[in-house]
C-alpha positions as CSV (number, residue, x, y, z in Angstrom):
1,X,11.5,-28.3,-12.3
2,X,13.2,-30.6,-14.8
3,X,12.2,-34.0,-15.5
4,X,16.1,-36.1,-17.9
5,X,14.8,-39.5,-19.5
6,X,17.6,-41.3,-20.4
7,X,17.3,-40.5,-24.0
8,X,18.3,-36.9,-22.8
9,X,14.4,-35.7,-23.4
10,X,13.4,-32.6,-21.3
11,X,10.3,-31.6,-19.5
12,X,10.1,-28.2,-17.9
13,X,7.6,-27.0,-15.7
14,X,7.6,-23.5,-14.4
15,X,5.5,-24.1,-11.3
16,X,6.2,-20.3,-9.6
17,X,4.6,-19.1,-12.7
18,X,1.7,-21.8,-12.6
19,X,2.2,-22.6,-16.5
20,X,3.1,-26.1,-17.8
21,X,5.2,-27.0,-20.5
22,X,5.7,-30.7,-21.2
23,X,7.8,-32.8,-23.5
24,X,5.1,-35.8,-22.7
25,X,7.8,-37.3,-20.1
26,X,5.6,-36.0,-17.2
27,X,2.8,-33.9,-15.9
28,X,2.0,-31.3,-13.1
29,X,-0.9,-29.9,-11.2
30,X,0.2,-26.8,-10.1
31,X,-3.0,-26.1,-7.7
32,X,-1.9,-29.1,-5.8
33,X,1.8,-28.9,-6.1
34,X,1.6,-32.8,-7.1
35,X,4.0,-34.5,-9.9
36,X,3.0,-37.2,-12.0
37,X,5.9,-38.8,-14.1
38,X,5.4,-41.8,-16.5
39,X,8.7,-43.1,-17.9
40,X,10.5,-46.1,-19.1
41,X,13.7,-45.2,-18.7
42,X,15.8,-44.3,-16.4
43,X,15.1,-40.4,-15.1
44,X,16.8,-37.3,-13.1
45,X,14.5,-35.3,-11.3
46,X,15.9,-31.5,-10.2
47,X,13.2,-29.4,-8.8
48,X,13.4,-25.4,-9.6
49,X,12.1,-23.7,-6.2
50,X,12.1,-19.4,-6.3
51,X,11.4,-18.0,-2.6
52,X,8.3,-15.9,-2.7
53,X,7.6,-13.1,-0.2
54,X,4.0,-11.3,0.9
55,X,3.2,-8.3,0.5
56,X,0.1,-6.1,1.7
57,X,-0.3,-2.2,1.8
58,X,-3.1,-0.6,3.0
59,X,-4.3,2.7,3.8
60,X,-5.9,4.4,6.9
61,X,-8.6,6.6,7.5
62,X,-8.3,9.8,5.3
63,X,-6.5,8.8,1.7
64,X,-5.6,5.9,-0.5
65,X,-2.7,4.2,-2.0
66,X,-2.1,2.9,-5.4
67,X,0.8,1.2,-7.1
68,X,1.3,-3.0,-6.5
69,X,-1.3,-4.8,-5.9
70,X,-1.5,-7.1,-2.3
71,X,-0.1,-10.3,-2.9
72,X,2.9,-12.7,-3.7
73,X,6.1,-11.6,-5.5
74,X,9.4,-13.3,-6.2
75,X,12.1,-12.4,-3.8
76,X,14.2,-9.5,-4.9
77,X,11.0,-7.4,-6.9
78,X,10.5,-3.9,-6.7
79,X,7.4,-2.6,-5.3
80,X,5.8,0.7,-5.4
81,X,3.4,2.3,-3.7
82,X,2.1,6.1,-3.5
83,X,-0.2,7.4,-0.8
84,X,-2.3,9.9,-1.8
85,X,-4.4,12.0,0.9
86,X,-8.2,13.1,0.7
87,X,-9.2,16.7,0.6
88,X,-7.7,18.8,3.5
89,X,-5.4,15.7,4.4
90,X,-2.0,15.5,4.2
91,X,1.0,11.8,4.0
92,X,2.0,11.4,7.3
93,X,4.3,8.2,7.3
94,X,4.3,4.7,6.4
95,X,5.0,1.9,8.8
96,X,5.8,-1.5,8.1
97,X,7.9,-0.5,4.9
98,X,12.1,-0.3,5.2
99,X,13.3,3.1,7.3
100,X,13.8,4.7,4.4
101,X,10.8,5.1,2.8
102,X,8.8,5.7,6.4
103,X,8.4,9.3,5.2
104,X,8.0,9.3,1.7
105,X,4.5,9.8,0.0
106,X,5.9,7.5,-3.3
107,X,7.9,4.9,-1.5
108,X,9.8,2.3,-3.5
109,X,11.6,-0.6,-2.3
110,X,13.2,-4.6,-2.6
111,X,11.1,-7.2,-1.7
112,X,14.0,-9.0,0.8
113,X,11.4,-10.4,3.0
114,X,7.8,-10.4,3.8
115,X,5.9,-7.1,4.1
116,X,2.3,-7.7,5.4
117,X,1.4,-4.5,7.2
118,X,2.5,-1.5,5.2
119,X,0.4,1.0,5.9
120,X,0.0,5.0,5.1
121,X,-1.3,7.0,7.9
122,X,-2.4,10.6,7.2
123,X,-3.2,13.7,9.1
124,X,-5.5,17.1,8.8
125,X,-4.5,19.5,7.2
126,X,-4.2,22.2,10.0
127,X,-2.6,25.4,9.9
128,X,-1.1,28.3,13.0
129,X,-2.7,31.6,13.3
130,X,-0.3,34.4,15.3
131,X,-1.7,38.0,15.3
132,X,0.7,39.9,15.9
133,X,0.4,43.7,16.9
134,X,3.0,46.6,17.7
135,X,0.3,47.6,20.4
136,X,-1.2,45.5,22.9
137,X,-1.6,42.0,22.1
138,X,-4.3,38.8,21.2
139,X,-6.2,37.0,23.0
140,X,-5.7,33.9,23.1
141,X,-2.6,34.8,20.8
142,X,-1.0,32.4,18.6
143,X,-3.3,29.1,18.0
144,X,-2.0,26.2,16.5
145,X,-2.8,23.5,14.9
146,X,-6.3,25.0,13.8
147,X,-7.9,22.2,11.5
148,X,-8.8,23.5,7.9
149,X,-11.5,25.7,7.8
150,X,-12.2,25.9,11.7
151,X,-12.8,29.4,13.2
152,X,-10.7,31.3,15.4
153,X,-11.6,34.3,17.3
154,X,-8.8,36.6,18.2
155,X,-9.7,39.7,20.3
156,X,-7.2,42.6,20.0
157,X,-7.2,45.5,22.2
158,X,-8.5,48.5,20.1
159,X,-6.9,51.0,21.7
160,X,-3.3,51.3,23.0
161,X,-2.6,54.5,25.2
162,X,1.0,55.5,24.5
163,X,0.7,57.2,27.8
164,X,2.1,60.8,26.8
165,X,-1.4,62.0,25.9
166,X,-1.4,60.2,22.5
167,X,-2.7,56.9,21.6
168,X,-3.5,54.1,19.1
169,X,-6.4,52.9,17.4
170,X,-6.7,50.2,15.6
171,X,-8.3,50.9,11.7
172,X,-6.9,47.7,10.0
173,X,-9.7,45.8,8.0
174,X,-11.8,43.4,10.0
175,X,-11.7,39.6,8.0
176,X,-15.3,38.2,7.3
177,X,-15.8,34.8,7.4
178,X,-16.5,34.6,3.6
179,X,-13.1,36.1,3.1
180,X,-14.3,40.1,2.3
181,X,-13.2,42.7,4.4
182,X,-14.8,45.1,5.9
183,X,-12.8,49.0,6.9
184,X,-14.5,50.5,10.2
């Protein structure tokens, strides 16, 4: 705000930014939003107002997010925040951010209004499993969704009778659980 004596002395105080600069014409308390002017003359009095806008990210079960801090910003700021998953985890989406950034990890945007429940979800990391076989097939076949590092047990016929007195046996590796293999 600006505080005109009519000897054409300024004050300025830069409330948004809660620091006080004075040309001895007034005085401010910017915890209490409260003005004190002492004059003898007559004086103009044009308050500055900026429009602020909350923001607050957060992050749910399974990673964290860095980047701006929680709090208030001037209208028009760019924030920036980037999820970042914990070990077998992967981003899912964000909600309470603009469309665009719903499925971006690093999302970046304009402060154009309040943004109080930006949050990044994330998932497990899970993977499918299809055996596939020219012979006979698995059980229970393709499995999806398995969660990192589960087990799966796949049973494959052994032998596939090609039913003109000649046949197929099965001689591929078998895959330990510690990731050897072992050649029957």
């Amino acid at each position: 705000m600006t505080a005109k004596t009519g000897s054409g002395r300024l004050a300025m105080f830069m409330l948004a930014a809660c620091a006080v600069m004075s040309a001895g014409v007034a005085d401010a308390d910017v915890l209490t939003n409260k003005v004190v002017m002492t004059n003898n003359a007559t004086m103009d009095y044009s308050p500055y107002w900026t429009t602020q806008h909350l923001f607050n990210a957060t992050a749910s079960a399974g990673g964290t997010i860095s980047g701006t801090s929680n709090g208030w910003y001037d209208a028009g700021m760019t924030v920036s925040n980037t999820a970042t998953p914990a070990s077998h985890k992967l981003f899912w989406y964000w909600t309470g951010v603009p469309n665009s950034e719903t499925n971006k990890a690093s999302a970046v945007w304009t402060l154009d209004q309040p943004y109080t429940n930006a949050t990044a979800y994330f998932k497990d990391d899970s993977h499918t499993l299809t055996v596939i076989s020219p012979y006979g097939s698995a059980s229970p076949g393709t499995v999806s969704n398995m969660l990192h590092g589960s087990i799966s047990t796949q049973t494959i016929n052994s032998v596939h009778d090609l039913g003109n007195g000649s046949r197929m046996l099965l001689k591929a590796p078998y895959f330990n659980l510690d990731g050897t293999t072992t050649t029957p």
